[in-house]
C-alpha positions as CSV (number, residue, x, y, z in Angstrom):
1,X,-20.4,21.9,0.0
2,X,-17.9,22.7,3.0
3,X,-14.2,21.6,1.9
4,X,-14.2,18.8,4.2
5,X,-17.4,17.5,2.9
6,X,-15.8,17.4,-0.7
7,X,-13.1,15.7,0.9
8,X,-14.9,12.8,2.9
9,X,-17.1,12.2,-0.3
10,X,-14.4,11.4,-2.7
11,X,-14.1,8.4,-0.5
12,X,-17.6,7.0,-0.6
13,X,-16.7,3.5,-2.1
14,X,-15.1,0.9,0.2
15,X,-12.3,0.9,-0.4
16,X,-11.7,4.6,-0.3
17,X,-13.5,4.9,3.1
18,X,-11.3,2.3,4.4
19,X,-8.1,4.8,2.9
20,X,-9.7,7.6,4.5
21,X,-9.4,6.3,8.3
22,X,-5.7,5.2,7.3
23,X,-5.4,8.9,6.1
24,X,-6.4,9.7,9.8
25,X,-4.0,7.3,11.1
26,X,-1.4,9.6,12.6
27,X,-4.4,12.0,14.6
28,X,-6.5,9.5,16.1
29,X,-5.7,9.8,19.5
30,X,-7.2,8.0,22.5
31,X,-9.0,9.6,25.6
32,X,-8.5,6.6,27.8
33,X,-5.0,8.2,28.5
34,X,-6.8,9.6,31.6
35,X,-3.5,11.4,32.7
36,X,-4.7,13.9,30.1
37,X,-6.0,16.8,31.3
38,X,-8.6,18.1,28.4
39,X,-12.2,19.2,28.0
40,X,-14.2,16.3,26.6
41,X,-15.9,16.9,23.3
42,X,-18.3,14.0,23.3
43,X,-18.6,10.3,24.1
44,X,-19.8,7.6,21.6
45,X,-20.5,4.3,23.7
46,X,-17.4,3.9,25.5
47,X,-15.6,5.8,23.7
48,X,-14.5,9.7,24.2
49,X,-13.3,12.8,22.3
50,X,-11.6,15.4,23.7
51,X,-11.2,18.9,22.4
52,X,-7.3,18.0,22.1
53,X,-8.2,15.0,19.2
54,X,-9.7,18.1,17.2
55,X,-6.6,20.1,17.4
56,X,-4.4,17.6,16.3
57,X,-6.3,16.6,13.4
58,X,-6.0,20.4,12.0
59,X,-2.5,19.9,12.7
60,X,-2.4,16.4,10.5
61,X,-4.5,18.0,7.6
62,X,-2.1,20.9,7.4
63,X,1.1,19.0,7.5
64,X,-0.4,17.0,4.7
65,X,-0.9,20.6,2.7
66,X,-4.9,20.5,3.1
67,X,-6.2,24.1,3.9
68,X,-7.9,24.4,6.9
69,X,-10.0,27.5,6.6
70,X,-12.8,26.7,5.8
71,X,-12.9,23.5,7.9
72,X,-14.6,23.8,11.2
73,X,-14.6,21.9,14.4
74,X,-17.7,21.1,14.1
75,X,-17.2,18.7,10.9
76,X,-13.9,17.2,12.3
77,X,-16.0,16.3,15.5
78,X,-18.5,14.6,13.1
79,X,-15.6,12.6,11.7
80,X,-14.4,11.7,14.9
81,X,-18.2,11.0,16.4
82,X,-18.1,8.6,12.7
83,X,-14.7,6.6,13.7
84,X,-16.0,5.6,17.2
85,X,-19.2,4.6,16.1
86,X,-17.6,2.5,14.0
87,X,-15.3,1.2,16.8
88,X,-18.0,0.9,19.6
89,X,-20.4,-1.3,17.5
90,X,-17.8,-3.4,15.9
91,X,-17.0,-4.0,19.8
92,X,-20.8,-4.8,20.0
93,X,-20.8,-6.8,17.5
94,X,-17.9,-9.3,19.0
95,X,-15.6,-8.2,15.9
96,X,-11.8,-8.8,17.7
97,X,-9.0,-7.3,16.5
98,X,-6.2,-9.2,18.8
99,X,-3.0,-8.0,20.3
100,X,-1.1,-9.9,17.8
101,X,-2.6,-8.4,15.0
102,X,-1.5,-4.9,16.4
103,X,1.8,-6.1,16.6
104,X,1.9,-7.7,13.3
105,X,0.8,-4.7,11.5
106,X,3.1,-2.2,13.5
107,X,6.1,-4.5,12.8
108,X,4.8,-4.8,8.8
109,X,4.7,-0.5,8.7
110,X,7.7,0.0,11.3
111,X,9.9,-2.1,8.5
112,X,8.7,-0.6,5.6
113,X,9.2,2.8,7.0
114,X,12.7,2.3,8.0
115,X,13.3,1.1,4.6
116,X,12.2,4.4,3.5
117,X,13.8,6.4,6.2
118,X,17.1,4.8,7.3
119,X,17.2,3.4,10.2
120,X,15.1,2.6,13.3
121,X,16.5,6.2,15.1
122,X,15.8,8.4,12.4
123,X,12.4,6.6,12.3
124,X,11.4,7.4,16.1
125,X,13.6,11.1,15.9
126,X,11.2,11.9,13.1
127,X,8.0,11.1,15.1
128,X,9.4,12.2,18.2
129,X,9.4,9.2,20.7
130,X,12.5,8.5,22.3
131,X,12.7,4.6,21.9
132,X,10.7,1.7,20.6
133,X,8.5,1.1,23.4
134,X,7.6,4.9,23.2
135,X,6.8,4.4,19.6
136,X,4.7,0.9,19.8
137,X,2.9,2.3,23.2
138,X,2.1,5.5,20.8
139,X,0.8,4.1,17.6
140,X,-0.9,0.5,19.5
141,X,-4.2,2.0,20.1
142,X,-4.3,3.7,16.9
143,X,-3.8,0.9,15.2
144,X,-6.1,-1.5,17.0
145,X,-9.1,1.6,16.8
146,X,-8.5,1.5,13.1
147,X,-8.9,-2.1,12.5
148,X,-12.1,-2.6,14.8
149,X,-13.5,1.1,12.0
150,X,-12.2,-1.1,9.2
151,X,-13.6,-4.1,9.9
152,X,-16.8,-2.8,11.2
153,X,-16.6,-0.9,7.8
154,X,-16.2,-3.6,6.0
155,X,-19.2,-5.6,7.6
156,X,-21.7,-3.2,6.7
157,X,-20.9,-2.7,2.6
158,X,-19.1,-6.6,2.1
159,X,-22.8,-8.1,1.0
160,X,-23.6,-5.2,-1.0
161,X,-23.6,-5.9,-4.7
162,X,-25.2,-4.4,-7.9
163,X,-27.1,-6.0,-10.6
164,X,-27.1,-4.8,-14.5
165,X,-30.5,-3.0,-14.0
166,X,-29.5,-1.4,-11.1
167,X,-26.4,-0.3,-13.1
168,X,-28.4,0.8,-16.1
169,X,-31.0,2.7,-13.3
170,X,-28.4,4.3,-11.8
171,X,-26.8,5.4,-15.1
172,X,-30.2,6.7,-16.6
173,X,-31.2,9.0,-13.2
174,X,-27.8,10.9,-13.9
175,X,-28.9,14.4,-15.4
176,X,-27.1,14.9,-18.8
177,X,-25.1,17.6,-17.4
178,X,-24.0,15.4,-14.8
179,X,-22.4,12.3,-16.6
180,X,-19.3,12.3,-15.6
181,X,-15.6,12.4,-17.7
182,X,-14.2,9.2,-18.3
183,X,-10.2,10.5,-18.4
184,X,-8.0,9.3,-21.3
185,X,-7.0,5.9,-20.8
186,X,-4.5,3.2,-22.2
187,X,-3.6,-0.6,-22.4
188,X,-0.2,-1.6,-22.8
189,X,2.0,-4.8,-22.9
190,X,5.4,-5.3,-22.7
191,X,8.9,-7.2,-22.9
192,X,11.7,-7.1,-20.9
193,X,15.2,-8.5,-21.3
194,X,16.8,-8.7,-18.3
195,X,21.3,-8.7,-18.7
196,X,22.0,-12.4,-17.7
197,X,24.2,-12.6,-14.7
198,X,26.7,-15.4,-15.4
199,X,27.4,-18.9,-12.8
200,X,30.6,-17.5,-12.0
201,X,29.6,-14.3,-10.7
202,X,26.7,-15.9,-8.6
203,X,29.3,-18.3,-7.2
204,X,31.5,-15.6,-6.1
205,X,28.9,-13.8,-4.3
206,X,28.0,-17.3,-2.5
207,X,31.7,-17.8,-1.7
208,X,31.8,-14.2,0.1
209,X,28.6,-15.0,2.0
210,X,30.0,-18.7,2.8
211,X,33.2,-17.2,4.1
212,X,31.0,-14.4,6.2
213,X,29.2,-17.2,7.8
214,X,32.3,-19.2,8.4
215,X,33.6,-16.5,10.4
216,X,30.8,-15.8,12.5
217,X,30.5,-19.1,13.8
218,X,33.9,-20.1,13.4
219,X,35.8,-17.3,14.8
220,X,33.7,-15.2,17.0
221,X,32.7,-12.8,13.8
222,X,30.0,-9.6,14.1
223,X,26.7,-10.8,12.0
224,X,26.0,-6.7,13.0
225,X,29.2,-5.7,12.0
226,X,29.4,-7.4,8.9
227,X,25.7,-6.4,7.9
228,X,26.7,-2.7,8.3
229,X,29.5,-3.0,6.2
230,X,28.4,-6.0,3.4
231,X,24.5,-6.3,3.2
232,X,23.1,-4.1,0.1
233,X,20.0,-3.9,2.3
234,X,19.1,-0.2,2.4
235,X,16.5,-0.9,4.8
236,X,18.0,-2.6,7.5
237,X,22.2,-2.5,7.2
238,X,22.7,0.7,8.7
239,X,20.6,-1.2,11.7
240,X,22.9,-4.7,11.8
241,X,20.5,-6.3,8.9
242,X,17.7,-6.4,12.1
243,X,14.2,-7.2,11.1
244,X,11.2,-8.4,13.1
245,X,8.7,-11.1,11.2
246,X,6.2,-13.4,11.7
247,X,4.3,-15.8,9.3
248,X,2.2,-12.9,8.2
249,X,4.7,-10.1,7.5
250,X,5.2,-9.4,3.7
251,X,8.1,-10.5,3.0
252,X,9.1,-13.1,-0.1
253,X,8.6,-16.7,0.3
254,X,11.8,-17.7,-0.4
255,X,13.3,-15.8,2.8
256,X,10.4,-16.7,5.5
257,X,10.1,-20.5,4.2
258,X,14.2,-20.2,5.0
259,X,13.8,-18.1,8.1
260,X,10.9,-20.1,9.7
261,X,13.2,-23.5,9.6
262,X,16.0,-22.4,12.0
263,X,16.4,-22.2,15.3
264,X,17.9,-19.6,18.2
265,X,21.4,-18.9,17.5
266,X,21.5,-20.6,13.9
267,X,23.0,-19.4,10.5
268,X,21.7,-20.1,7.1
269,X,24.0,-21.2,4.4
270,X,23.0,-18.9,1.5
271,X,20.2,-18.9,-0.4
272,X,18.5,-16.9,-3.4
273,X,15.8,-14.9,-4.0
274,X,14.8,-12.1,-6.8
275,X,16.2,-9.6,-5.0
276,X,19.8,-11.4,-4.5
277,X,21.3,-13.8,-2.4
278,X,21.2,-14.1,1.8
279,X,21.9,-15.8,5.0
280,X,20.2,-15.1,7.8
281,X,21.0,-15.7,11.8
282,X,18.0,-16.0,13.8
283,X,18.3,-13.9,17.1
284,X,15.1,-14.6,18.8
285,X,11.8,-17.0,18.4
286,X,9.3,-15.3,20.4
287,X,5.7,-17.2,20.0
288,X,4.8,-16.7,16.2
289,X,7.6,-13.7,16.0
290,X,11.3,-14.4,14.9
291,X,13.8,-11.5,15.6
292,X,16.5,-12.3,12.8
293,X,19.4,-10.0,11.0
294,X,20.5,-10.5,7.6
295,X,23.1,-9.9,4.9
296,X,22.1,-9.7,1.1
297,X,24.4,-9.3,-1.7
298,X,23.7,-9.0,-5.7
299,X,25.6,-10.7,-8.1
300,X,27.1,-7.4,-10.1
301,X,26.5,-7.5,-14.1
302,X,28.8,-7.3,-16.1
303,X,29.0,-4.8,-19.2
304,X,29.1,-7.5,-21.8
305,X,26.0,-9.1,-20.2
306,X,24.4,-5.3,-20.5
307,X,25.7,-5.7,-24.3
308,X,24.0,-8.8,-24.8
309,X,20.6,-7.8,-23.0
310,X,20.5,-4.6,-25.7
311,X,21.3,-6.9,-28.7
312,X,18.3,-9.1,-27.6
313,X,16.6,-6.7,-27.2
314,X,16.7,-5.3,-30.4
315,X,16.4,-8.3,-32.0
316,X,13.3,-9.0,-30.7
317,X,12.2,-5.6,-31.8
318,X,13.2,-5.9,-35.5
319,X,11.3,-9.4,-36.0
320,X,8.1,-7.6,-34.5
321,X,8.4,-5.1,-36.5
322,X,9.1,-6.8,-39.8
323,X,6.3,-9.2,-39.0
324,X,8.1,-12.3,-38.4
325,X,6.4,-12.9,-35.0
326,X,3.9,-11.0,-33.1
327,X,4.2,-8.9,-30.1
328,X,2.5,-11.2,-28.2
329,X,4.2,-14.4,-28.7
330,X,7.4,-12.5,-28.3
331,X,6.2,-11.6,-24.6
332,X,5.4,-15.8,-24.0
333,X,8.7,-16.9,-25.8
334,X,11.6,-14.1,-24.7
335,X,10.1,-12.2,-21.9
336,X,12.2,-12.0,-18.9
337,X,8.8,-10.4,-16.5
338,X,7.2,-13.5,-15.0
339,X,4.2,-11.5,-14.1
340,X,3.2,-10.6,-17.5
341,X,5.0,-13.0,-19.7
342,X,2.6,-15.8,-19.6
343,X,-0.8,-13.1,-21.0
344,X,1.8,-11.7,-23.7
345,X,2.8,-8.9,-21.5
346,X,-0.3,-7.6,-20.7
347,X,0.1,-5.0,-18.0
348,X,-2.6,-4.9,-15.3
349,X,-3.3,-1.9,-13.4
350,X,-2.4,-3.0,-9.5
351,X,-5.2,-0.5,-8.4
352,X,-8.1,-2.1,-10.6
353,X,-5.9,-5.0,-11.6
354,X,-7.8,-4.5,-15.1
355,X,-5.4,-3.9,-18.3
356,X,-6.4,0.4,-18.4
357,X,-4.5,3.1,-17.4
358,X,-5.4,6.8,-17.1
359,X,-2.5,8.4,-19.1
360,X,-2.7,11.3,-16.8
361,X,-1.7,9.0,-13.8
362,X,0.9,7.2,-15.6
363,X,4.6,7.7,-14.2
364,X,6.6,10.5,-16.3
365,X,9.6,8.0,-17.3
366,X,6.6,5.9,-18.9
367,X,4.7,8.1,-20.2
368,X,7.7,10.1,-22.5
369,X,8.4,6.3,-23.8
370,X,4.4,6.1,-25.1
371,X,3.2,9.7,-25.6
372,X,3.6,10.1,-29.3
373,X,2.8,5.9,-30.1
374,X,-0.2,5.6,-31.8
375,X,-2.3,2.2,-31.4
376,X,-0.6,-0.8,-32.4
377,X,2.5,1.1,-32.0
378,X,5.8,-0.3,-30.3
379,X,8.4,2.0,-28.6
380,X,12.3,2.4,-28.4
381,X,13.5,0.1,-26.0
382,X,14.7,1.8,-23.3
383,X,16.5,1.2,-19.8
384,X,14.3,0.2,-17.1
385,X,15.0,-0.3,-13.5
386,X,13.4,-2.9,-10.7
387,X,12.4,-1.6,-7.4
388,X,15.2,-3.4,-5.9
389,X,17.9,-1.8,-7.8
390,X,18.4,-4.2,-11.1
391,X,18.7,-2.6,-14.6
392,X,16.9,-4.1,-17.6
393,X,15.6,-3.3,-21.3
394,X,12.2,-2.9,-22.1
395,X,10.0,-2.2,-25.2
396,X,5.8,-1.5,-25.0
397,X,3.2,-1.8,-27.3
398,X,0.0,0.4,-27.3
399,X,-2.5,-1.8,-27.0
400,X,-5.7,0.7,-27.3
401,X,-6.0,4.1,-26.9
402,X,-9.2,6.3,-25.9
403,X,-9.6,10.1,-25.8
404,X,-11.2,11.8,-22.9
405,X,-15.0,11.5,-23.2
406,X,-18.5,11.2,-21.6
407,X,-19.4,8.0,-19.9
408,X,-21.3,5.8,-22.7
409,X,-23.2,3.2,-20.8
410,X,-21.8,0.5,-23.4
411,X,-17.9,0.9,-23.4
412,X,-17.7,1.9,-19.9
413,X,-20.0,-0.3,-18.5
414,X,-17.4,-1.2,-15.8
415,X,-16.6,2.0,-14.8
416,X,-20.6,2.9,-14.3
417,X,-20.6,-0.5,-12.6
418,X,-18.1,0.7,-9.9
419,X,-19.8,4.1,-10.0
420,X,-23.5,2.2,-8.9
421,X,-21.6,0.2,-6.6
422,X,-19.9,3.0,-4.6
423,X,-23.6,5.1,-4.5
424,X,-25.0,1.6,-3.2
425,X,-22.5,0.9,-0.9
426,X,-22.5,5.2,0.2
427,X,-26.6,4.5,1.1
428,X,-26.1,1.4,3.2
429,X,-23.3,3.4,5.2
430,X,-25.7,6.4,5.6
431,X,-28.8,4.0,7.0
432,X,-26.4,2.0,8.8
433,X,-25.1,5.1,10.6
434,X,-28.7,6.5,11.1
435,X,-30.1,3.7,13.2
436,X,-27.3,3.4,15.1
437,X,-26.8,6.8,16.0
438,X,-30.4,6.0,17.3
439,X,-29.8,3.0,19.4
440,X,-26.3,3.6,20.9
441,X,-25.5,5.9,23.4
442,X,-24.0,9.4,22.0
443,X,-23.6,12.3,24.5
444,X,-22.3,15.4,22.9
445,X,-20.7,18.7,24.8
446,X,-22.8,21.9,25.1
447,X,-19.7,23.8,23.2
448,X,-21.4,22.3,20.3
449,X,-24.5,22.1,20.5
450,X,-25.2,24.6,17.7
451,X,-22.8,22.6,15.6
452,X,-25.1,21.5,12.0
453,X,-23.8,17.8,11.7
454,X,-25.0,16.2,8.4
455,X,-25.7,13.2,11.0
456,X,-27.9,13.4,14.0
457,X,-25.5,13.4,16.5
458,X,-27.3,15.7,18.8
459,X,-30.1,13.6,18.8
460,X,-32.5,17.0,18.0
């Protein structure tokens, strides 16, 4: 099996095919840009590929430290020929992927990526466009190809399901020395004892964001001025506090339901949410799109709040441990995590959103806190910190524990369940991609015509 070929088939379930044309994000490029000048690979429908869409996803798969070798043009022309049938037919098939979703997305990824980068500048310096416009006329139908494959992709495997004997037949036709490894897993619940900020410093936080708002709209103040040089924002202070939203971006509740009830021109007074407290000046309503800038300061914690945090902490530890109250009813009565507080601190995996881990994907920090607990076991506490910058104190419990084995078709049912799914799901891909490299129109260049697609793309 050809490198790429490995690589395509570790995404055969849905979700991971779906991953894999995001993967390709940054290299689909469009041959409607007719000012190109470029020899024309093939054309699927109404779609083309030019030679030039094959270069530059060598380029993508290098950058992303995949070696290209032993990948040939051929099989990056079949993945290309793949994506546009994809898009063609989900065109055929009156699936619309509408402007506004375009925008939406593109506003969603353009905010999370100046978040990671900086600032709006650095964002279009590192992709190389000059402004915004350059950027959004760059990435708009890349975007909009990618929803029409991901929908279309979607279509075709949404009704598929599996039932037990179709799990059990699958599991029974896999050759002994084929059954694959389940990796070493673990389930783990924990508590978390956040320091307590006290009412005075929250009050002096909304005092300083009062008297910022009073002197923007009393005295002629800079909301961008005072963004840059106030708002703990790392995403968007450098940049005035500037963020674009609409009613779908991702933002918390708290801030759109706040956001969405002002008007042009108009200020909030200060309002909380987990990740401190804000006002917010609305710039622009356009349609379902608000342009807005914000400020958002923390209420600091003090050291004896820190204190206090530990000595709960602690506390909570030494009754578990002498047996006065369980782990679980610990989580339910002292927990500061609202996520996992209410299931006795039962962590779910977001990725499978079941309560297992693969130890060997676990995050260092974590893992060093639980390698040497045996099952049943509690840890130190330790420090913890959120995503948005707050520290906390933590302890975990090993729920269960299991060693690297063989699949057993009893205990990891689940896992064979998913297995049978994505080899289900992998078929009806396959025959859907046969018959409608069939029926649709596929023209492909004589360059490669000796080219040995897996699919019939040459229509032989």
């Amino acid at each position: 099996m050809t490198p790429l070929k490995t690589m395509i088939s570790k995404f055969s379930n849905k979700k991971s095919i779906l991953a894999f044309a995001f993967l390709l994000f940054s290299v689909v490029t469009f041959a409607q840009k007719k000012q190109k000048v470029d020899g024309v690979a093939a054309v699927v429908g109404n779609y083309i590929v030019l030679d030039s869409d094959i270069d530059l996803m060598y380029l993508e798969l290098k950058s992303q430290g995949i070696d290209t070798e032993k990948i040939t043009r051929c099989e990056l022309l079949g993945k290309q020929l793949e994506d546009k049938l994809y898009a063609h037919q989900a065109i055929q098939d009156s699936i619309v992927v509408t402007d506004e979703e375009v925008n939406s997305f593109m506003d969603n990824q353009m905010n999370t990526m100046v978040e990671q980068i900086g600032s709006k500048e650095k964002l279009f310096e590192y992709y190389k466009k000059k402004d915004e416009q350059d950027f959004r006329s760059y990435f708009f139908e890349i975007i909009k190809m990618n929803k029409l494959t991901n929908q279309m992709q979607r279509k075709i495997v949404d009704d598929v399901t599996v039932t037990p004997d179709e799990v059990k037949q699958f599991f029974n036709k896999i050759p002994a020395d084929q059954v694959p490894t389940i990796s070493a897993e673990i389930e783990l619940s924990q508590i978390v004892v956040k320091p307590v900020v006290t009412k005075e410093d929250k009050q002096k936080v909304i005092d300083k964001l009062n008297e910022i708002r009073n002197d923007v709209i009393n005295n002629g103040g800079s909301f961008y001025s005072k963004a840059v040089i106030y708002s703990e924002d790392p995403g968007s202070s450098s940049n005035g506090g500037y963020y674009k939203i609409n009613k779908k971006t991702q933002f918390v509740k708290e801030f759109k339901d706040v956001a969405f009830r002002l008007n042009e021109g108009e200020i909030s007074e200060p309002f909380e949410t987990d990740f401190g407290y804000h006002i917010i000046l609305v710039e622009k309503i356009i349609g379902q799109d608000i342009e807005l800038r914000h400020i958002i300061i923390s209420p600091k914690v003090t050291s004896k709040a820190t204190s206090d945090a530990l000595e709960k902490m602690e506390s909570i530890k030494s009754k578990i441990e002498k047996g006065e109250i369980t782990f679980e009813a610990a989580a339910k009565a002292s927990s500061d995590d609202k996520e996992t507080r209410t299931n006795g601190g039962l962590l779910l995996n977001p990725r499978t959103s079941e309560p297992r881990f693969e130890i060997s994907k676990l995050d260092p920090a974590l893992y060093n806190q639980i390698n040497d607990l045996k099952q049943g076991e509690v840890s130190k506490v330790f420090l913890d910190q959120e995503r948005q910058g707050g520290k906390f104190f933590k302890i975990l419990k090993v729920n269960k524990k299991t060693e690297e084995h063989k699949a057993d078709f009893g205990t990891d049912y689940m896992k064979i369940k998913e297995l049978a799914l994505s080899d289900k799901q992998f078929n009806e891909i396959e025959n859907w991609r046969k018959e409608n490299i069939e029926k649709n129109y596929i023209k492909v260049s004589g360059d490669y015509k000796d080219c040995a697609f897996s699919n019939n793309w040459l229509k032989k």
